[in-house]
N, C-alpha and C positions, 0 to 999 in steps of 0.2 A: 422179287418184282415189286410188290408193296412199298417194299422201303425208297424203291427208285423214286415211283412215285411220290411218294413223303418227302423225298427232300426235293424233290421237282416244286410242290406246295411251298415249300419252305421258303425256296429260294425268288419264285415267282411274288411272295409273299414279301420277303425283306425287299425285293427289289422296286415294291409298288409304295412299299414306306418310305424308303427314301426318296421317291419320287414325288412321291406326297410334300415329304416336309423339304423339298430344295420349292416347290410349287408356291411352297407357303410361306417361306420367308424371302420370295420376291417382289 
């Protein structure tokens, strides 16, 4: 059950990165 959540973190995490840098090279 941990691990679900770990890559829940993970993915919620990569997804706000790329969000970030599409943000930031407009």
């Amino acid at each position: 059950m941990a691990n679900a959540i770990e890559n829940l973190f993970i993915v919620l995490i990569s997804q706000l990165n790329i969000y970030l840098n599409y943000s930031n090279s407009l």
